[in-house]
C-alpha positions as CSV (number, residue, x, y, z in Angstrom):
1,X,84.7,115.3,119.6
2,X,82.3,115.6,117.2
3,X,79.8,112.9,118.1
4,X,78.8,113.1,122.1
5,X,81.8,111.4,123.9
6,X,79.5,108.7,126.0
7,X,78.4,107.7,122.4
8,X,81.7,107.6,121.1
9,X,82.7,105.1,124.6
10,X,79.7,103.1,123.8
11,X,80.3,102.7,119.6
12,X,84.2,101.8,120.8
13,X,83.3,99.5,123.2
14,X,81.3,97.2,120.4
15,X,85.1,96.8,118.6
16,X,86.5,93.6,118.1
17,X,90.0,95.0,117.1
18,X,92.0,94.5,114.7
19,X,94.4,91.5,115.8
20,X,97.0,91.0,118.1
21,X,99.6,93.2,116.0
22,X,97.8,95.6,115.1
23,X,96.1,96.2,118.9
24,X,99.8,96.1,119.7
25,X,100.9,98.9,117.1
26,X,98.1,100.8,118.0
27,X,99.0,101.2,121.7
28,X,102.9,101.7,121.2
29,X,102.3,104.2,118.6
30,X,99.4,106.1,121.2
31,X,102.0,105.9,123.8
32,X,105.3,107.8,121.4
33,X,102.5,110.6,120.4
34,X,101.7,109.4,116.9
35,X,98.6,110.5,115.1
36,X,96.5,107.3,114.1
37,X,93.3,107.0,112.6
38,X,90.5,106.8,115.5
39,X,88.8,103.6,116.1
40,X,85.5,104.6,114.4
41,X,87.4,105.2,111.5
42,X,89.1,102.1,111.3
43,X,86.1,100.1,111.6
44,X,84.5,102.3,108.7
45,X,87.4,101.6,106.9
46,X,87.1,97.9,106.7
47,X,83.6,98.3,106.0
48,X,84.4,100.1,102.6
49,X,86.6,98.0,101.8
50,X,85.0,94.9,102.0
51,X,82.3,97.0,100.4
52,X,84.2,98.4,97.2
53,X,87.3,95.3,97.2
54,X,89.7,97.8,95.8
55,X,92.7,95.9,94.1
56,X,95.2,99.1,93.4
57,X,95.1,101.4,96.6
58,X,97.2,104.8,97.0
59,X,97.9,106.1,100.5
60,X,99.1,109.8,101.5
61,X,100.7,109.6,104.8
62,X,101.9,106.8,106.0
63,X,103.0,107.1,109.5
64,X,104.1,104.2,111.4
65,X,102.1,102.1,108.4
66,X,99.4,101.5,110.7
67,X,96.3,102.4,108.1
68,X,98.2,101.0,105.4
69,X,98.8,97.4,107.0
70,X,95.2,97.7,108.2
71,X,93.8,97.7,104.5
72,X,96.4,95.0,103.6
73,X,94.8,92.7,106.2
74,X,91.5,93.5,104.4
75,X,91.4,93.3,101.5
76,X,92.5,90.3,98.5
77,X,95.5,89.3,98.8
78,X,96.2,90.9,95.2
79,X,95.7,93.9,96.3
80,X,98.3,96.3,96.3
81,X,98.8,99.3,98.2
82,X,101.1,102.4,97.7
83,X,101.8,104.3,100.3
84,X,103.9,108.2,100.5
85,X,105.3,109.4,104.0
86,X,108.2,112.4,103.6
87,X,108.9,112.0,107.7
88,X,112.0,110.7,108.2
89,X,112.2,109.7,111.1
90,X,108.6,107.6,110.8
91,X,110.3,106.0,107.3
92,X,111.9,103.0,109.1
93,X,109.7,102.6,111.8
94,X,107.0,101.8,109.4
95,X,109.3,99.6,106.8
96,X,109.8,97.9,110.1
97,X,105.9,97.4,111.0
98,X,105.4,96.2,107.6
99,X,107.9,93.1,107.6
100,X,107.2,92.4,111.5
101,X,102.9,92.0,110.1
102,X,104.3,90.2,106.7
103,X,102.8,92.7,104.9
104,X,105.9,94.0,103.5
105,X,105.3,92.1,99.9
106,X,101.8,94.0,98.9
107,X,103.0,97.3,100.8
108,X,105.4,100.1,98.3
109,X,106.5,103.0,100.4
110,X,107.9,105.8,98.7
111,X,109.9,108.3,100.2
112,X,109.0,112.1,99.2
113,X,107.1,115.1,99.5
114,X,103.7,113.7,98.7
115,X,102.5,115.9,95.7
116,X,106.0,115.7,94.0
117,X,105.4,111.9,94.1
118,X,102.1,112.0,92.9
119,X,102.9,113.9,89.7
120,X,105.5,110.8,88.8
121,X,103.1,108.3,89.1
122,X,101.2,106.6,86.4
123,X,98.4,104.2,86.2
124,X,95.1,104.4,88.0
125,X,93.8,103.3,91.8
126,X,90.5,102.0,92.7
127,X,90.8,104.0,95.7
128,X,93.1,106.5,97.6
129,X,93.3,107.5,101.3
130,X,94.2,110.9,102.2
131,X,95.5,110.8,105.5
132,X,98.9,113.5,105.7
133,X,98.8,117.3,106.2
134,X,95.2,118.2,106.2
135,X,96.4,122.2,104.7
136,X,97.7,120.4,101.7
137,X,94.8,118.1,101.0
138,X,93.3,120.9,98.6
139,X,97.2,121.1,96.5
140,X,96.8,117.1,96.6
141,X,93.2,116.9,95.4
142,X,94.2,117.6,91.5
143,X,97.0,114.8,91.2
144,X,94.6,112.3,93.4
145,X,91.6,112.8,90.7
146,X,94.1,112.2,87.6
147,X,94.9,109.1,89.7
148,X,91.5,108.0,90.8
149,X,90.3,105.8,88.2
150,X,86.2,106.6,87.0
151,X,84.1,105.2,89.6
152,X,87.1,104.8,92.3
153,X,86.6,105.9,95.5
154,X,88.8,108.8,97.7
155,X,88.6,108.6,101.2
156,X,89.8,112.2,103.2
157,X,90.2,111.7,107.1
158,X,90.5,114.5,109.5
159,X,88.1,116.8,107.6
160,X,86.2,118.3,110.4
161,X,89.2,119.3,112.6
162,X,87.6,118.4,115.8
163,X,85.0,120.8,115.2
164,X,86.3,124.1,114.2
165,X,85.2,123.6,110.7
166,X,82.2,124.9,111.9
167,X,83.3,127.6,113.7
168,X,83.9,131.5,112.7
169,X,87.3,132.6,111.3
170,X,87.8,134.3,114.3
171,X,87.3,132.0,117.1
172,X,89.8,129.2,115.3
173,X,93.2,129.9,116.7
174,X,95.5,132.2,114.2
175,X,98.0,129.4,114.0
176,X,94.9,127.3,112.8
177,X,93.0,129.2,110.5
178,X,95.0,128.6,107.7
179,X,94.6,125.1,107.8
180,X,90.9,125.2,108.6
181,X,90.2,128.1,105.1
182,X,92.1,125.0,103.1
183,X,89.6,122.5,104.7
184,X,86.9,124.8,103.7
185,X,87.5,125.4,100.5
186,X,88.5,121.3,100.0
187,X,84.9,120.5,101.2
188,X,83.5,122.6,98.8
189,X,85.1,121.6,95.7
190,X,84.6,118.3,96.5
191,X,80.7,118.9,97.3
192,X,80.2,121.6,94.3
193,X,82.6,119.9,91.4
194,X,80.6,118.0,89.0
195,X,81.7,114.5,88.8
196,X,82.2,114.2,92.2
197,X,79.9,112.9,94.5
198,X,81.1,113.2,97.9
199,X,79.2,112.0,101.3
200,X,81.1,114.1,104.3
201,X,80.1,111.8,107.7
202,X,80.8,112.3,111.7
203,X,82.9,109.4,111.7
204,X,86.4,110.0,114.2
205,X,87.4,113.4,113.4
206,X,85.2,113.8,110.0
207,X,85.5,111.6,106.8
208,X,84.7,112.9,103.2
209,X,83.5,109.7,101.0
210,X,84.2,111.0,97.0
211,X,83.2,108.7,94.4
212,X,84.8,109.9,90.5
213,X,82.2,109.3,88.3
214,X,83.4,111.1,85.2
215,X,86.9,110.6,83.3
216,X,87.1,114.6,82.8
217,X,86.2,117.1,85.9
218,X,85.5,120.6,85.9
219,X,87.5,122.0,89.5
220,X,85.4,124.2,90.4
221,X,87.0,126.6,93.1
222,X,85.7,130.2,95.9
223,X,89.5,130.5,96.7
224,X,92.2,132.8,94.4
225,X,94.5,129.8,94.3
226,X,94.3,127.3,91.0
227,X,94.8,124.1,90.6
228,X,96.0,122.4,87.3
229,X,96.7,118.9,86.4
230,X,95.9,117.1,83.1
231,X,92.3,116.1,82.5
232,X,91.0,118.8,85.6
233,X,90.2,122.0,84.9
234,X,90.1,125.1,87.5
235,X,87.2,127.5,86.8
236,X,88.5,129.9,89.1
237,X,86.7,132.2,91.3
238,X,83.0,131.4,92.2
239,X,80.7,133.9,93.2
């Protein structure tokens, strides 16, 4: 929790929902065990998007399709939304979810490994949500800003892991810490890379808020790994 839990109750309780279907998905999906994004960050959500009216949107992680029919219901209805989940066994369930909220028209899934995808897409989006294996979201990051168009918006959930972002090395648990040096190091690229301009907010489990604002950006990167993709260029090791 990373806001106090009675305020969390008391933010929750001033949600209208999102509709019948939606409400309904929600609770079903709760019920099987299947991650969704918190209330808090649904109600942000529809905020930004009434806010920047995106009309090309790319998804990572689609799940059930929850988040992706959630943006359909909020946005024009020429907006179109692309969305990559590699689960198999969530694949149909969320084709399903998309006819059932006639959504299905404005909705593309694509089957695959997300960052193999990624590479074989063209085109620009006014916006992409990161919402799929938080350890990847640094190996994602390079693909997502040759897709983000200059000025788009990328929206990463999940970035404060419940708290341990904060935390020493040592006190995340060992199966964790890999995942949590990734987050680290994501947040700092995306706070330290000029042409980035990235807002990081307490909202559910941590959102980061990048706006692109050049064509060409300099990754900047602490970590040993690099990152190459057209127009994005790793400097390597920072002191």
């Amino acid at each position: 929790m990373i806001i106090q839990e009675r305020m969390a109750v008391y933010l929750n309780s001033l949600d209208r929902g999102n509709g019948s279907f939606l409400d309904g998905l929600e609770q079903e999906a709760l019920a099987d065990g299947v991650p969704l994004i918190r209330q808090s960050m649904q109600s942000f959500l529809k905020t930004l998007l009434a806010i920047h009216r995106p009309k090309r949107i790319l998804e990572v992680g689609t799940a059930v399709g929850f988040s992706a029919i959630l943006m359909a219901q909020n946005t024009d209805a020429d907006c179109e939304i692309t969305t990559i989940e590699k689960y198999e066994k969530r694949i149909p369930q969320a084709r399903k979810n998309f006819a059932a909220s006639g959504m299905e028209g404005r909705i593309t899934l694509i089957e695959g490994d997300a960052l193999e995808v990624m590479k074989e897409l063209s085109g620009t989006y006014d916006m992409i949500f990161m919402d799929a294996a938080k350890g990847q979201y640094i190996h994602f990051l390079p693909e997502a800003l040759r897709l983000l168009r200059t000025g788009g918006v990328l929206v990463s959930d999940n970035v404060l892991q419940d708290g341990d972002i904060i935390e020493s090395h040592y006190a995340v648990e060992r199966r964790n810490r890999t995942i949590y040096k990734r987050m680290r190091e994501y947040l700092y690229v995306l706070k330290h890379t000029e042409g980035l301009l990235t807002s990081i907010l307490p909202v559910g489990d941590g959102a980061a808020v990048t706006v692109k604002q050049a064509e060409e950006i300099r990754f900047e990167s602490r970590g040993k790994e690099t990152y190459e993709t057209p127009g994005i260029i790793d400097t390597g090791e920072q002191p």
